[in-house]
VOGU-3710 file (C-alpha; in Angstrom, 3 decimals, decimal comma):
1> xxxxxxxxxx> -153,673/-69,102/-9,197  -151,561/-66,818/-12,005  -148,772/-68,685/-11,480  -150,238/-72,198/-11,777  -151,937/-70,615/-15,063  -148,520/-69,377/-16,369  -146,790/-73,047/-15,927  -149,599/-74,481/-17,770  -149,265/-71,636/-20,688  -145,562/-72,125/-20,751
11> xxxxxxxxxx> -146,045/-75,907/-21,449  -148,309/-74,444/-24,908  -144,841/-72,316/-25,231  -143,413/-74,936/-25,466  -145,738/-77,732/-28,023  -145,712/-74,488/-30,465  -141,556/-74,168/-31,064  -142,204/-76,796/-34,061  -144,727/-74,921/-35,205  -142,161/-71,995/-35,079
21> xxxxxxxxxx> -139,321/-73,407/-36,741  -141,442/-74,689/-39,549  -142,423/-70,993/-40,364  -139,131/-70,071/-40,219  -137,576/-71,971/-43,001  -140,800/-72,330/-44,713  -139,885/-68,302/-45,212  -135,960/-69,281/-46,102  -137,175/-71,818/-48,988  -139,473/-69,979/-50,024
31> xxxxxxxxxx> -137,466/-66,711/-50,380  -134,253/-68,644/-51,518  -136,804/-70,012/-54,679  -138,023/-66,860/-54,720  -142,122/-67,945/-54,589  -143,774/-66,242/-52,185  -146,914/-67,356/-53,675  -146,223/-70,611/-51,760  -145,801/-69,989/-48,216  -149,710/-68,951/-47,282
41> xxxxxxxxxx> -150,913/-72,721/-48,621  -147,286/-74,170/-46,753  -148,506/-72,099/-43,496  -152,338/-73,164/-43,736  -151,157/-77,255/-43,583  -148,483/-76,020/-41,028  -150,993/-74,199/-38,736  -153,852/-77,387/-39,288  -151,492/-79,733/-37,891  -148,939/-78,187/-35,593
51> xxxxxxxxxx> -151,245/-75,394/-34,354  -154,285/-77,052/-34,346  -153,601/-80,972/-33,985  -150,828/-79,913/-31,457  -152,547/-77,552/-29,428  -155,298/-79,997/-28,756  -153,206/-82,606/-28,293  -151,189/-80,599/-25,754  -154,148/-79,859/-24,387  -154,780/-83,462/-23,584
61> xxxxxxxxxx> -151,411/-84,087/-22,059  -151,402/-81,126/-19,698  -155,246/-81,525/-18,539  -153,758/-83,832/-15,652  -151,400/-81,022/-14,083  -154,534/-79,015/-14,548  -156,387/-80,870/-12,662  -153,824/-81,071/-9,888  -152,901/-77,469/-9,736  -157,111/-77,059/-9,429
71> xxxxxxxxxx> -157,068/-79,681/-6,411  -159,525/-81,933/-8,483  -156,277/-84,970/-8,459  -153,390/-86,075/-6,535  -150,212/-85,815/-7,681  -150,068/-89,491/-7,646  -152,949/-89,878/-9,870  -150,694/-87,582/-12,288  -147,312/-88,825/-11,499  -146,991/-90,989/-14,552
81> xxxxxxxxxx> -148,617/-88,642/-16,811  -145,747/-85,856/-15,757  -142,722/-88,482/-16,158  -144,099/-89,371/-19,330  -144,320/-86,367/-20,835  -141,630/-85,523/-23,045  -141,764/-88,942/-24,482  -145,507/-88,792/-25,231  -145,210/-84,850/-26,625  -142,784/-85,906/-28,799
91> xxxxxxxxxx> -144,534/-88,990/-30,147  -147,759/-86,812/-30,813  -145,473/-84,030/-32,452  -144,126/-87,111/-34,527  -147,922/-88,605/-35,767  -148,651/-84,589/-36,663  -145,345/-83,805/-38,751  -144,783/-87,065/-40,518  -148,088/-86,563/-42,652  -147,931/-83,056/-42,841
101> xxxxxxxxxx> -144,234/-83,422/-44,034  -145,560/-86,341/-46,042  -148,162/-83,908/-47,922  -145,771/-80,988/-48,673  -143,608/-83,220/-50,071  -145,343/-85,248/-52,521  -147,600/-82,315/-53,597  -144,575/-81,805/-56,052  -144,367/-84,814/-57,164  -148,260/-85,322/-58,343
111> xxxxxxxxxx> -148,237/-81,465/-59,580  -149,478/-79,356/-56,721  -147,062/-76,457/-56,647  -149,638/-73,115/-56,076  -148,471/-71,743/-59,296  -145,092/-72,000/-58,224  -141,977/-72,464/-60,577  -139,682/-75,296/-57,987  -137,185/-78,251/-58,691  -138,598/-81,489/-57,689
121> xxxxxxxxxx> -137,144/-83,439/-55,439  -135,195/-87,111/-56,256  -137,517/-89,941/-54,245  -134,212/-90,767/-52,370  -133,463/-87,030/-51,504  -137,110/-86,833/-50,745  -137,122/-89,803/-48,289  -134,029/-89,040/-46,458  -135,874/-85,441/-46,010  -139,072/-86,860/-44,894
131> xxxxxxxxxx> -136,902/-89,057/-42,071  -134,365/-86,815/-40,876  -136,672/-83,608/-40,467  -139,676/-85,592/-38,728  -136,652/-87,569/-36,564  -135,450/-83,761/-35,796  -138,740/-82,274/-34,522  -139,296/-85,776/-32,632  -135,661/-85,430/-30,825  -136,229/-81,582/-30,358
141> xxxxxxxxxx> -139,710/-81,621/-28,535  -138,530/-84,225/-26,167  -135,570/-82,033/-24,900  -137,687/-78,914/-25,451  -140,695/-80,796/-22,888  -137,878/-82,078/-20,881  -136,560/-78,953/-19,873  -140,040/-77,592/-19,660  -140,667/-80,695/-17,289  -137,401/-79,624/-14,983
151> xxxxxxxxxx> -139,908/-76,267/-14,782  -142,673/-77,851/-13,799  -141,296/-79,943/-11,426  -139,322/-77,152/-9,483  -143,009/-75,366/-9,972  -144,683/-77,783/-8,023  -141,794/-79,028/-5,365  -141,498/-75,158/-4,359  -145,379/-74,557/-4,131  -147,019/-78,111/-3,443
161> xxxxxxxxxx> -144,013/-80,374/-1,727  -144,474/-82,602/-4,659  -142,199/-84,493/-6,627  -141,419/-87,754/-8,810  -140,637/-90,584/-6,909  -141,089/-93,555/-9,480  -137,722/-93,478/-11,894  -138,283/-95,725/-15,008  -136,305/-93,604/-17,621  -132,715/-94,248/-18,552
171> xxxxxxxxxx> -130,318/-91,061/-18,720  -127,686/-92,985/-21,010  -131,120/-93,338/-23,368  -131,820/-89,938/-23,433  -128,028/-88,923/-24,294  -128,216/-91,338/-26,974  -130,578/-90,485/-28,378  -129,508/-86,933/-28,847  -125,961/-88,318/-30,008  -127,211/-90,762/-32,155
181> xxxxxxxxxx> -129,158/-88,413/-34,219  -126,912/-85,600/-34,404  -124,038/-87,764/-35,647  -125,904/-89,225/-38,468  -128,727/-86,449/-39,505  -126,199/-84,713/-41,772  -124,743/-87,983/-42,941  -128,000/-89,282/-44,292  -128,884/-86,039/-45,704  -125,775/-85,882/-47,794
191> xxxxxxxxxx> -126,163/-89,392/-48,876  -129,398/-88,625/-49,996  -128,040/-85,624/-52,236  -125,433/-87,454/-53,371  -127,573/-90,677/-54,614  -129,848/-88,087/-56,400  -128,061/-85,649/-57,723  -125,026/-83,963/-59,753  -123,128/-81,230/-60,816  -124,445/-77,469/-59,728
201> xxxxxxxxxx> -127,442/-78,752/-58,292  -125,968/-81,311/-55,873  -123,387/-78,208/-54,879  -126,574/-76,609/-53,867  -128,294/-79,004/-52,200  -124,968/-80,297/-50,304  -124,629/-76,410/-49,029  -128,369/-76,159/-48,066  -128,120/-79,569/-45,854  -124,917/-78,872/-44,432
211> xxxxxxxxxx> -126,473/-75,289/-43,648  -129,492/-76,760/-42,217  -127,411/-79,411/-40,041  -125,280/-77,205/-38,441  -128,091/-75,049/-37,121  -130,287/-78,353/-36,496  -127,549/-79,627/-34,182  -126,631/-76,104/-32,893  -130,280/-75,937/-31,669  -130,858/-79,611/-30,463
221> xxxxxxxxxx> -127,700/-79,179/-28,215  -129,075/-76,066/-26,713  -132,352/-77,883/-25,561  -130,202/-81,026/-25,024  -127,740/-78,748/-22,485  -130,941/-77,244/-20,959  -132,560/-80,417/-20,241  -129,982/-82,569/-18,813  -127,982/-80,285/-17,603  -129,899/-78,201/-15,197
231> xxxxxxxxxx> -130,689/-80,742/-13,121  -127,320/-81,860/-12,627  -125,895/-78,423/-11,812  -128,675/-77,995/-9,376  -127,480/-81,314/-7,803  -124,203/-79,933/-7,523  -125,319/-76,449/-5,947  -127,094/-78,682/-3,395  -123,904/-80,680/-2,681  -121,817/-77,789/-1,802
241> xxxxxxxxxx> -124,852/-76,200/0,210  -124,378/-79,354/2,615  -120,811/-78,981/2,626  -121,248/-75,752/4,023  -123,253/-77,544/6,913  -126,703/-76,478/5,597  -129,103/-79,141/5,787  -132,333/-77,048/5,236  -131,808/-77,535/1,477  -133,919/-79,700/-0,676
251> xxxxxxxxxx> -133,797/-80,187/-3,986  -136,861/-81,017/-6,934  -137,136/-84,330/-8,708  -137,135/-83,110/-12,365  -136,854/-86,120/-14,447  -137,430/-90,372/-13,889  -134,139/-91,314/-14,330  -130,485/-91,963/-12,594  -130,025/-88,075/-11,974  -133,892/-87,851/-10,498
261> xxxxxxxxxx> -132,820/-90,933/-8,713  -129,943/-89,283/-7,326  -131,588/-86,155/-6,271  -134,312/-88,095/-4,657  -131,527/-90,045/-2,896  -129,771/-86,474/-1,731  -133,080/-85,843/-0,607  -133,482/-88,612/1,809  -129,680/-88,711/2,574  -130,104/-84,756/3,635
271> xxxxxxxxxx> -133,332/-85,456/5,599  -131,411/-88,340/7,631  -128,535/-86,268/8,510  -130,955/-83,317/9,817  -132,537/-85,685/11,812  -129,069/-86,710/12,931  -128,305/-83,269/13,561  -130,967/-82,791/15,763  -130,897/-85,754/17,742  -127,065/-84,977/18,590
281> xxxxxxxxxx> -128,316/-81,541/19,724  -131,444/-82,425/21,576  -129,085/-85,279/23,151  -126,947/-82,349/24,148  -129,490/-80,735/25,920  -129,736/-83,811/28,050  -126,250/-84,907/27,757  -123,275/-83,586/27,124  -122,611/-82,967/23,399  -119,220/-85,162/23,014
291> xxxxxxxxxx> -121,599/-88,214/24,662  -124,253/-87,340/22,216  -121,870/-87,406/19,025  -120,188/-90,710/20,977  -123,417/-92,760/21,157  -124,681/-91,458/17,598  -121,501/-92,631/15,788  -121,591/-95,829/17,309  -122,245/-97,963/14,613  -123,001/-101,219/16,681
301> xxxxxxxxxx> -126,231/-99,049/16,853  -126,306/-100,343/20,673  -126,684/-96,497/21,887  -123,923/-97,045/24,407  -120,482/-94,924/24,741  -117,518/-97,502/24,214  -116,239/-97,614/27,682  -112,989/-96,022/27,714  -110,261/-95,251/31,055  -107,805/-92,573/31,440
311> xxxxxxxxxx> -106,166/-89,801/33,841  -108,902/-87,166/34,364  -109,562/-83,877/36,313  -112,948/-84,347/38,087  -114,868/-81,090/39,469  -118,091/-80,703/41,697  -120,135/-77,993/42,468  -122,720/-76,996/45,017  -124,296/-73,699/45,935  -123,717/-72,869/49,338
321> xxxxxxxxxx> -126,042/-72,517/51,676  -128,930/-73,592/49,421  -130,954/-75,423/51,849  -131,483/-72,188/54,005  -131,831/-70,229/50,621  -134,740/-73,072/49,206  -137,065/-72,064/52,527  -136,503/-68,060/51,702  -137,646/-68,042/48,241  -140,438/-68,810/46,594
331> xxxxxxxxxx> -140,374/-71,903/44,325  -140,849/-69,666/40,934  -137,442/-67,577/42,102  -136,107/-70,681/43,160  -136,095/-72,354/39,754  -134,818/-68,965/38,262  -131,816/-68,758/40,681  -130,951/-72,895/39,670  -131,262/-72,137/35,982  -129,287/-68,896/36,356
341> xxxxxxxxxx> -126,623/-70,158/38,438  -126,354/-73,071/36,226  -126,582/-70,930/33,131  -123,338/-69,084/34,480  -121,028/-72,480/35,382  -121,631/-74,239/32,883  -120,833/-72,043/29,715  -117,390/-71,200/32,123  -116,689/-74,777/32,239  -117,225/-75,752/28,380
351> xxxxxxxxxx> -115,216/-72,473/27,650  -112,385/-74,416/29,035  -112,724/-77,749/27,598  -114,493/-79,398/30,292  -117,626/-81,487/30,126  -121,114/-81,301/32,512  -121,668/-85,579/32,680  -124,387/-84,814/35,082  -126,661/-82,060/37,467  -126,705/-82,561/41,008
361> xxxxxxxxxx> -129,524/-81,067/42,952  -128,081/-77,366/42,564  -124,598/-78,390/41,879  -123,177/-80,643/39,082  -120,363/-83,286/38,258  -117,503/-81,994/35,250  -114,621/-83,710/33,821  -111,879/-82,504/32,021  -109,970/-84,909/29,650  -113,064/-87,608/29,508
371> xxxxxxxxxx> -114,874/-87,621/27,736  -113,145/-85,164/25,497  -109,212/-85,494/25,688  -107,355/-81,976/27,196  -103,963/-81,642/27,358  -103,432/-79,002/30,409  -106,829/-80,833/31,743  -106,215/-79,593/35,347  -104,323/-76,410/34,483  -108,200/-76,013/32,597
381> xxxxxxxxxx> -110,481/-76,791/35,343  -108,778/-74,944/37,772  -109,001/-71,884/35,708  -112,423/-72,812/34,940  -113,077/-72,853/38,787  -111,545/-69,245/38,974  -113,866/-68,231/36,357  -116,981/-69,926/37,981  -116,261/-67,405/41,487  -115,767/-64,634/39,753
391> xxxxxxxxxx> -119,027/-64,415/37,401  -120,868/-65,014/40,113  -120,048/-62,628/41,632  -121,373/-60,186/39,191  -124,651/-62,313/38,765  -127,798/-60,404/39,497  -130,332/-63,595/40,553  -134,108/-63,443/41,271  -134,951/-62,051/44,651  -131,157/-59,701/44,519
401> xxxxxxxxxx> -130,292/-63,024/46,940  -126,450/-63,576/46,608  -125,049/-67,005/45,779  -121,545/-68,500/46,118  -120,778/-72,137/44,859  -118,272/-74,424/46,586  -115,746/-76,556/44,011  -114,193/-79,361/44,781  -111,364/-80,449/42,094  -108,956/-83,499/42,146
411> xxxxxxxxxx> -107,487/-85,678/39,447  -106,846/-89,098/39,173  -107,498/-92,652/36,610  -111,036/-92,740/36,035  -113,357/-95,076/33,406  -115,961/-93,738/31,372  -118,660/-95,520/30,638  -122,791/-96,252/30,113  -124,693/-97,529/32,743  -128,326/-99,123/32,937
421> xxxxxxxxxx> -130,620/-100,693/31,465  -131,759/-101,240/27,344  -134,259/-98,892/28,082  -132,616/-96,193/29,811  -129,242/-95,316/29,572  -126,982/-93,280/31,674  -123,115/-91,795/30,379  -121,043/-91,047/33,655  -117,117/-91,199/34,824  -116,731/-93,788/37,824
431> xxxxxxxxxx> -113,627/-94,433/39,728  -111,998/-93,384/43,296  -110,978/-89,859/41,913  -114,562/-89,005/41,443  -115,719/-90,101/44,636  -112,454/-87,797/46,437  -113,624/-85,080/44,023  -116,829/-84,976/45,920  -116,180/-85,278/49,170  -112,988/-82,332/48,631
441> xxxxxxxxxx> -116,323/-80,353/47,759  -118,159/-80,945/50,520  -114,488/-79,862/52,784  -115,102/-76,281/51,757  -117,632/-76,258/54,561  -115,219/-77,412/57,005  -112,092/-75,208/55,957  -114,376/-72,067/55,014  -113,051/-72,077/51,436  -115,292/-71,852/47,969
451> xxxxxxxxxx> -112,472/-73,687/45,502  -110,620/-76,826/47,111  -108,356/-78,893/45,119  -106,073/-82,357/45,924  -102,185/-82,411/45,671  -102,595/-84,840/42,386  -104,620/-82,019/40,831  -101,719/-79,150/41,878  -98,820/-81,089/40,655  -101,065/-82,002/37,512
461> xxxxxxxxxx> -101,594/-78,358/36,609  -97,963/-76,826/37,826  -97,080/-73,417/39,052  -98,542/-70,492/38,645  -101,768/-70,948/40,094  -102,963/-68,539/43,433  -102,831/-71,698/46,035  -102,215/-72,080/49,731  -101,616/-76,173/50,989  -104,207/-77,139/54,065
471> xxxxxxxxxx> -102,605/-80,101/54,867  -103,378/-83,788/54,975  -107,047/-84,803/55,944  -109,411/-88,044/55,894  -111,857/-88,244/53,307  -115,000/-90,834/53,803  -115,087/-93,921/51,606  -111,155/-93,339/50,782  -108,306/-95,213/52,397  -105,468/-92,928/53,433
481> xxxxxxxxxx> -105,694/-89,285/53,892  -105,496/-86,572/51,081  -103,436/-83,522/50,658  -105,733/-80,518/50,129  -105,085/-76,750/48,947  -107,430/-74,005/49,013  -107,435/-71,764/45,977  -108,248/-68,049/46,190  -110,175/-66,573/43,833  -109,594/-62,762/44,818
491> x> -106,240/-63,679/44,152
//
């Protein structure tokens, strides 16, 4: 695959800046002592150790990935080799430039020059050169590998759902690291000039370090902002993603340490609140979706509503005539007439604030106020009611039947509550107003109306609403008779 083959490449890229950087002031020195003559030998020890040494020793390092990206491993077999690898590319670019560094600079001292015409260096100067250029190409391959690792990693989350989840490295190590050096690189270099030299030369050699140490550092803290930082601005971008109520994102582990931690831990903390997300809305589809969000923030973790009492506006429905409609129809239309008719009340009913606790046959049971508090809770479900009649009317159903629905409405105290058993639970509104609320419905038949509703539920809601008083009348399994009112929905 090209792009596995490029990530791999790109790691080479990567082993060969030192390489790089070495030519590059291997041309400054030797244009600033203006030999020339030197910088084919300099290049040939260069290209021996950081060319060839590093490119097999690179080689080595990435073979595991290889392998991976080939399907010959898993990416557990090459997890640690992946975490480890800045560490262990810097360590091998360390054992290659210490005794190349090593060679170039003693080859003055013991009289190899090619011919060439240059100031030795003090041992001191030459010391605190051999330590603070090997400690800089150490320091910059690990941030260079690091932020090739952050690469890789995003490489192989985006195309093979991988990533780090063992986290032995320190951040605060890293930083150090970078800090530590950078704060005392030019320090020992000048101390080194200044314990070896005098006069015009030390002038010169002060400039050159202080030259060299400013573009060192500028350089290191590039690397250093690419390696850390990324990461943590990718965490970020994630952050605000789920603020903005996506939970589809996911985020690659790029490094073993607290910020990989953390990612993996947004990870996990994302994938729970999808899940969360879609329990509360396959709940919904069973129950309604205030019960769903009740039960799932219940952090007894008992999966039961707190039960909770208050003034509420109950409404059933029924579809009239739908015993004589049942033996007309075929089963198939049937369904399709229950699921439209249902499909048109209920979206009228949650429009207005109301909540479907339960289906009935081919009617259902709403509440308005309970679970979900509403203010004008009857003024709502008697417009709701008005809304129900009047859709329908417009509905084409299967089979061009027609179909009217009879509502019953009445308001009164009322507890909600869960019912059942540990195993299967059960969120519904019990009380005497529900029980009036149903048998109001079941009136229609009697008085020839479609919406019925009690006196509580008129004085509840106010004026303004198209009704006509029926009178007193018994209801069954309620002592004392109720005052009724037929509401008109042509009206």
């Amino acid at each position: 695959m090209k792009a596995g083959r490029d990530i791999v490449h790109r790691y080479y890229l990567a082993m060969g800046v030192p390489f790089a950087i070495d030519f590059a002031t291997s041309v400054v020195y030797a244009a600033i002592n203006a030999e020339l003559n030197i910088l084919a030998p300099m290049m040939a020890v260069s290209a021996a150790f950081l060319l060839g040494g590093a490119g097999f020793g690179a080689w080595l390092l990435i073979r595991p990935v290889s392998r991976f990206l080939a399907g010959d491993a898993t990416f557990a077999d090459i997890e640690a080799a992946i975490t480890n690898l800045p560490s262990r590319s810097a360590i091998l670019i360390g054992c290659l430039y210490a005794p190349m560094l090593a060679l170039r600079l003693l080859s003055a001292h013991i009289g190899i020059t090619f011919g060439a015409q240059i100031e030795v260096a003090a041992w001191i100067d030459t010391a605190c050169t051999f330590f603070v250029v090997t400690a800089f190409n150490v320091v910059l391959t690990f941030f260079i590998v690091s932020a090739y690792l952050d690469r890789l990693c995003e490489y192989l989350f985006t195309h093979h759902e991988a990533n780090i989840g063992t986290f032995t490295g320190a951040f605060r190590s890293k930083v150090g690291l970078a800090v530590l050096f950078v704060s005392f690189a030019a320090m020992i270099l000048l101390a080194g000039d200044i314990a070896s030299y005098s006069g015009p030369r030390l002038l010169r050699e002060a400039t050159v370090d202080i030259t060299t140490s400013i573009v060192g550092a500028g350089t290191i803290y590039y690397w250093i902002s690419r390696a850390l930082t990324r990461p943590i601005d990718r965490l970020d971008a994630g952050m605000r993603r789920v603020t903005s109520d996506d939970l589809a994102v996911r985020l690659p582990v790029t490094s073993d340490d607290e910020v990989g931690r953390a990612t993996s831990g947004f990870n996990r903390m994302v994938e729970g609140l999808a899940e969360r997300e879609f329990l509360r809305d396959t709940f919904g589809k069973y129950v309604s979706e205030s019960v769903a969000t009740a039960i799932l923030g219940n952090h007894d973790q008992s999966g039961r509503v707190a039960h909770n009492t208050g003034i509420a506006t109950l409404m059933f429905t029924d579809i009239e005539g739908f015993t004589g409609l049942s033996e007309g129809v075929n089963p198939t239309d049937l369904a399709s007439i229950l699921n439209t008719y249902l499909g048109t009340v209920v979206p009228a009913i949650e429009r207005h604030g109301g909540v479907v606790n339960n289906f009935i046959g081919d009617g259902l049971f709403a509440s308005f106020n309970l679970p979900l508090p509403l203010d004008d809770h009857a003024g709502a479900a008697i417009r709701a009611a008005l809304e129900i009649e009047r859709a329908l009317a417009h509905v084409r159903f299967a089979g061009d039947v027609q179909v009217r629905t009879r509502i019953g409405i009445n308001t009164g105290p009322v507890i909600g509550l869960s019912i059942g058993t540990d195993k299967r639970l059960d969120y519904t509104l019990l009380g005497d107003a529900v029980n009036v609320a149903s048998r109001v419905e079941q009136l229609n038949k009697r008085f020839g109306s479609l919406i019925l509703a009690t006196e509580s539920t008129m004085r509840a809601a106010g004026d303004g609403f198209p009704a006509t008083r029926l009178g007193e009348t018994g209801v069954r399994g309620h002592e004392g008779d109720v005052v009724v009112y037929k509401i008109d929905p042509a009206t």
